[in-house]
N, C-alpha and C positions, 0 to 999 in steps of 0.2 A: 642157745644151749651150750651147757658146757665138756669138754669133753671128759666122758666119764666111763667112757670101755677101758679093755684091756689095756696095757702097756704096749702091746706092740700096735695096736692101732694107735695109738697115741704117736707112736715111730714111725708110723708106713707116713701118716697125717704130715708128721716136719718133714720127712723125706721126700715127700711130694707135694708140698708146700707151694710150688709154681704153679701146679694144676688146681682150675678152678672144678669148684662141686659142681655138676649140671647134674641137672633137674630131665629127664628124657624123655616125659608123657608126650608133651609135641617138639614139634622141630624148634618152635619158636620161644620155647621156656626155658629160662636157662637161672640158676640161685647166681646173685652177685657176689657174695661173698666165698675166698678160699679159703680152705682148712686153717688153722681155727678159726670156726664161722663164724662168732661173734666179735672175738678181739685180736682187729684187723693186724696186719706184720708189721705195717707201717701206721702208728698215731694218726688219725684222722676225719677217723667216722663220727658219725653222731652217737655211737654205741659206746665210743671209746670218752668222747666227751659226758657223755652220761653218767661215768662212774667220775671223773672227776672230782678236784676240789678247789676250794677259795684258793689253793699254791698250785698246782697244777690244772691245768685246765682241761687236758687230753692227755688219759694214758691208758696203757693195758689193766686190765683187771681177769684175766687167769692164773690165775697160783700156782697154778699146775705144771704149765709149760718152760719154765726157768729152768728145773731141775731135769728136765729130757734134754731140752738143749744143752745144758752143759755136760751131759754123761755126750752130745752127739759134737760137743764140741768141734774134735780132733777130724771128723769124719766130714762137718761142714765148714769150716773156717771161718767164710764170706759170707753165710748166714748169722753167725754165730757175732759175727765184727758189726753184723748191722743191728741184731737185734737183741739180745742177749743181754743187755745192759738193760733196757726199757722193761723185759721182763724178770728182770733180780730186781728190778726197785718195787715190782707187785710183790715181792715178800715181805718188805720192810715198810709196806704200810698195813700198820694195825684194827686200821678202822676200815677197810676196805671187804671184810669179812661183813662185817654191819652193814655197810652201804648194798652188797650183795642180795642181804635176807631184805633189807627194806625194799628193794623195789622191784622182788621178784611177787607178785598176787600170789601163786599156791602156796605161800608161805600164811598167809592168813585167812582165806576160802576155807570154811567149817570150822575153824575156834571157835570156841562159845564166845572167849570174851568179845568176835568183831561182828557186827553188823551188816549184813548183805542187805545189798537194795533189793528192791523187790522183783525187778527188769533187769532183762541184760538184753541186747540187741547186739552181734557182734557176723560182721561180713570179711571174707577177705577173699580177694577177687583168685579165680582159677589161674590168671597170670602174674600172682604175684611174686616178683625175683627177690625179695625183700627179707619176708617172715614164710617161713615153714607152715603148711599149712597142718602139721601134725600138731604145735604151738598152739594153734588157736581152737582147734578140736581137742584138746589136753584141758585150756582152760576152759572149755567149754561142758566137759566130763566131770570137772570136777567142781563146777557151778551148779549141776544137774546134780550132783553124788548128794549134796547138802540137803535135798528135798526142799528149801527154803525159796529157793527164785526161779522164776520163768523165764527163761534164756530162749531166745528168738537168734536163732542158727543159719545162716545160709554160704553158701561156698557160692559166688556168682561168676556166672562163665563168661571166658575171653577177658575180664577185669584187670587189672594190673592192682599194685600196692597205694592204696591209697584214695580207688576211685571207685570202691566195690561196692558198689550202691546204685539202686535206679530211682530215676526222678518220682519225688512225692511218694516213695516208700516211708522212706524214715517219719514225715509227717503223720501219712498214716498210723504208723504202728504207735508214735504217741500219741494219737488223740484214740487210736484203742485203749491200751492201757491207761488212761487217764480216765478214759469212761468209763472204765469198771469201779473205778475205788466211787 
């Protein structure tokens, strides 16, 4: 997600930029990523490599945060010397706005013009430090909004990112849905 409150949470965000987001439901959950949660301070993620291109491979892709840092310049310096540069060159790419809408899904979920499968099957474990679990219940809202597909929902406990599934579910639910057509 991008961050899109007010300006001064935008400021508390860089001002406490060292502090990681935790997650507090249990002792043992904790979000990996710090404020801004998608694009990381330092180049490196797979999130950051995602928006890349054919000339860069890994970079920032918020628009946003260029123009705070530098009104906070003066006030962070040594923030400011490390990262500051990597996010002014997110202004100066053009197609980078594109790249954004193409590989966000709620950007195409109910157009007439696109096509929804007719299943969605989609888990993310109770433990995952990864993806937000409010993300996947977003896109799940408005797969459901369409009246068009069947979305098969579950939030699986103690799971982590990646492994939120139990054995011979997923088999099951396709040879359901397969059975029906």
């Amino acid at each position: 997600m991008f961050i899109s409150r007010t300006y001064q949470i935008k400021v508390d965000f860089i001002r406490n930029h060292q502090n990681m987001i935790v997650h507090t439901d249990t002792a043992n959950t904790f979000q990996l990523f710090s404020a801004p949660y998608t694009s990381a301070w330092v180049v490196g993620t797979a999130e950051n490599q995602e928006f890349g291109t054919s000339e860069c491979d890994l970079m920032h892709f918020d628009p946003y945060l260029a123009p705070i840092m530098e009104e906070l310049r003066t006030e962070f310096p040594g923030e400011s010397a490390k990262y500051l540069k990597g996010y002014k060159e997110v202004l100066e790419d053009s197609e980078l706005e594109k790249r954004r809408f193409f590989i966000n899904p709620m950007n195409y979920i109910g157009r007439p013009e696109n096509t929804l499968a007719p299943h969605y099957r989609i888990r993310v474990g109770s433990q995952d430090s990864d993806t937000s679990l409010m993300i996947t219940l977003t896109l799940v809202l408005k797969l459901m909004q369409t009246g068009k597909t069947d979305v098969d929902y579950e939030i699986v406990w103690d799971e982590p990112h990646g492994r939120a599934d139990y054995p011979g579910e997923m088999t099951a639910w396709v040879k359901k849905i397969t059975a029906r057509n």
